[in-house]
Backbone as a ProteinNet text record, in pm:
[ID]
protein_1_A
[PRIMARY]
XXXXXXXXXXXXXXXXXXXXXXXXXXXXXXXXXXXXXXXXXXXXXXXXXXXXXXXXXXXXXXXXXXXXXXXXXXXXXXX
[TERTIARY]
572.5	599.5	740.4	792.7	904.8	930.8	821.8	809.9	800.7	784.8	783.8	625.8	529.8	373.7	379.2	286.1	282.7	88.9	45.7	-52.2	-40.2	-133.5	-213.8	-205.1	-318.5	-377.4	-400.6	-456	-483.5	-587.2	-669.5	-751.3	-604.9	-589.4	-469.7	-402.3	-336.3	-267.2	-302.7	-432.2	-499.1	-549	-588.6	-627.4	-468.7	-346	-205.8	-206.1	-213.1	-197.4	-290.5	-453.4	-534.9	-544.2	-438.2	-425.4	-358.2	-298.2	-237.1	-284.3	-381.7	-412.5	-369.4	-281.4	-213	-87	-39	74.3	62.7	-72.8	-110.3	-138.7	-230.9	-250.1	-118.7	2	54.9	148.8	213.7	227.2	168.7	63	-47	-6.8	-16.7	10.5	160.4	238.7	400.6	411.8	392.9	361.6	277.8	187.2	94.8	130.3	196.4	294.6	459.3	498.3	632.1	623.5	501.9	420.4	393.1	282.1	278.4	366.1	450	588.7	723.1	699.7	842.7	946.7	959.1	1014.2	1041.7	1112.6	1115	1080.1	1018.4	957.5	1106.1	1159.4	1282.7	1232.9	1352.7	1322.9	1287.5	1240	1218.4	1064.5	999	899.4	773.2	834.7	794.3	681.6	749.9	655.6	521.5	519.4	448	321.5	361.1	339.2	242	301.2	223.2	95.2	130.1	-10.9	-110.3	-43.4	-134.6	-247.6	-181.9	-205	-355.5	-304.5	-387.1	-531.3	-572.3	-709	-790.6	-732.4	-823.9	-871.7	-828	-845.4	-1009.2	-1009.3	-1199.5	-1243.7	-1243.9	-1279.5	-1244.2	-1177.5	-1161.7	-1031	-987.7	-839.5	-918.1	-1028.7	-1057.5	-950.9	-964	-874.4	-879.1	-996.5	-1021.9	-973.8	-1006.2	-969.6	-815.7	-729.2	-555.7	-542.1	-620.3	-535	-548.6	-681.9	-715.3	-641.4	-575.5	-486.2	-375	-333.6	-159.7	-155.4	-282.5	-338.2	-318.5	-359.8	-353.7	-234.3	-156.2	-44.2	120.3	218.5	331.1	393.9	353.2	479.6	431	323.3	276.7	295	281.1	271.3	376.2	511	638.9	765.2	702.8	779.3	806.4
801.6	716	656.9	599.1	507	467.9	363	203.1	267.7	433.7	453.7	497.1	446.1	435.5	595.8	633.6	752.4	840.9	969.3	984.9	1117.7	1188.8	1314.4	1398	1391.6	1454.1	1338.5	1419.1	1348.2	1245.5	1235.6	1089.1	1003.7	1037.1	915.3	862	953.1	941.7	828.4	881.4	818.4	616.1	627.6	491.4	418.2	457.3	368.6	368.6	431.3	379.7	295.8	308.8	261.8	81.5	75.8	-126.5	-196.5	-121.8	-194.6	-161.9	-191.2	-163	-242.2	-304.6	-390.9	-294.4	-253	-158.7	5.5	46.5	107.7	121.9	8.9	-48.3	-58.3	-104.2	-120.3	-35.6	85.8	201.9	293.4	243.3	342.4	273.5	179.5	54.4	109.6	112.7	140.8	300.9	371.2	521.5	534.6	459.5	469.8	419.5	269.9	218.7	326.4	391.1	449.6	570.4	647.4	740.2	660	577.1	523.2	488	433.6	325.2	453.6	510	635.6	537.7	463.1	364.8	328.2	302.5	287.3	155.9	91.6	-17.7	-118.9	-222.1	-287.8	-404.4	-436.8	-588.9	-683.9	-711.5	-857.9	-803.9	-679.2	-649.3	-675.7	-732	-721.4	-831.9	-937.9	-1070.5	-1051.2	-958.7	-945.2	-793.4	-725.6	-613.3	-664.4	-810.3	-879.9	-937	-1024	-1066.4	-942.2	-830	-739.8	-697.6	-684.8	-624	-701.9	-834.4	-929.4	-932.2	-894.6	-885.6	-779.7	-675.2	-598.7	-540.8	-669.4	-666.9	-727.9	-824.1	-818.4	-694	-566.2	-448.2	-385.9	-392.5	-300.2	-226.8	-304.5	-171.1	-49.4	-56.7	30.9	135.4	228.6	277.9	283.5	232.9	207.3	34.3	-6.7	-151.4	-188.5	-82.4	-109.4	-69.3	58.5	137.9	40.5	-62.2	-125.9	-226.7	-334.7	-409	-376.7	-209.9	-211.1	-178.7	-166.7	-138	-249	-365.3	-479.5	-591.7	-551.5	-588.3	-604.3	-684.9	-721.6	-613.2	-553.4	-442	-295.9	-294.8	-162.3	-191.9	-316.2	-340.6	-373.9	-402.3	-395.4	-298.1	-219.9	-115	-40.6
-1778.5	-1664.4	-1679.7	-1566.8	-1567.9	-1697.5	-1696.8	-1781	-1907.4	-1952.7	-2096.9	-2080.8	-2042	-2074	-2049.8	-2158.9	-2231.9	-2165.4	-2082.4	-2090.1	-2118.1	-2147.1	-2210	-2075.2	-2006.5	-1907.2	-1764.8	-1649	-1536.4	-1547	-1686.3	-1616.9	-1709.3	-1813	-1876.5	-1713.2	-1634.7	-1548.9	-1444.1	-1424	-1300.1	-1394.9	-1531.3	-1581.8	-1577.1	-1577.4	-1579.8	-1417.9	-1337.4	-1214	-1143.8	-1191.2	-1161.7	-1184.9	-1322.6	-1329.8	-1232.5	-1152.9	-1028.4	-915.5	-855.6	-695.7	-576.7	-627.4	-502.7	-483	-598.1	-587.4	-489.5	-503.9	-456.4	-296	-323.6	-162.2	-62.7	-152.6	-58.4	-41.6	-125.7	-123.5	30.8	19.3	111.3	236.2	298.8	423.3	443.4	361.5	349.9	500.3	378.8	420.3	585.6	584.1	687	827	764.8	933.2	937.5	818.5	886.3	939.7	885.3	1016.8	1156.7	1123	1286.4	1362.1	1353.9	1403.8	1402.2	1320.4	1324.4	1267.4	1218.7	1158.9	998.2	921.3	812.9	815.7	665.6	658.1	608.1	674.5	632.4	562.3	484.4	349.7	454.4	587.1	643.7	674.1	682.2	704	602.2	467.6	336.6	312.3	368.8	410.9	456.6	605.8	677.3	549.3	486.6	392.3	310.5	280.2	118	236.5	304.2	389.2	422.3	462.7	521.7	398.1	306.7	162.7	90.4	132.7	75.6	117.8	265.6	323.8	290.2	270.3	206	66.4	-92.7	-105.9	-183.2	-57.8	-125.8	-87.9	-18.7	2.5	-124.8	-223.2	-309.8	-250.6	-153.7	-115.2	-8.8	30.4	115.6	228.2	211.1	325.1	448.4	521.6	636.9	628.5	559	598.4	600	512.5	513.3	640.7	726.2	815.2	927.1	940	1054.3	1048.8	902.4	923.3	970.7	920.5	996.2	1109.4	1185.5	1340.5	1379.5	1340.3	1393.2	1391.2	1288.4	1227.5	1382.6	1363.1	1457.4	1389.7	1325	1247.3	1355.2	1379.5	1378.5	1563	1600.7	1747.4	1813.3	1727	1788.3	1781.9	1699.7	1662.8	1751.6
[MASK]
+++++++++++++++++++++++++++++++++++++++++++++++++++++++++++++++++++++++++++++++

C-alpha cells in the first residue's frame, strides 16, 4: 500500500481497506455523484460529502442508503 502496510494475498488486501469504511463510503458517494451530475466533485463540495457520508453510517455504509443520500443531496440537485 501507499502508507507501506504490507499484504500477502486478497483477503490481507481486503482486512487493510476494510479499517476504514468512511473512506470507502465516501470514495463510493464521490464516484457515484460525478457519474450522476457529469461533474467533478470540487473542494467546496467536501462539506456537503462529510454530512452525506455521515447518515449512512448506522447502515453499515449500505449502498442503497449512500446512493439515496446523493439522490437527495444539493450536490446531485444543482448540478
Amino acid at each position: 500500500m501507499a502508507d507501506g502496510q504490507a499484504f500477502e494475498d486478497l483477503e490481507g488486501f481486503k482486512q487493510i481497506i476494510l479499517r476504514d469504511p468512511d473512506k470507502i463510503a465516501r470514495n463510493f458517494l464521490e464516484k457515484v455523484l460525478t457519474y450522476a451530475t457529469g461533474a467533478s466533485i470540487e473542494y467546496s463540495d467536501r462539506r456537503e460529502i462529510d454530512e452525506i457520508v455521515k447518515k449512512p453510517a448506522a447502515e453499515d455504509y449500505g449502498i442503497r442508503s449512500l446512493i439515496h443520500q446523493a439522490a437527495r443531496s444539493s450536490i446531485f440537485q444543482s448540478k
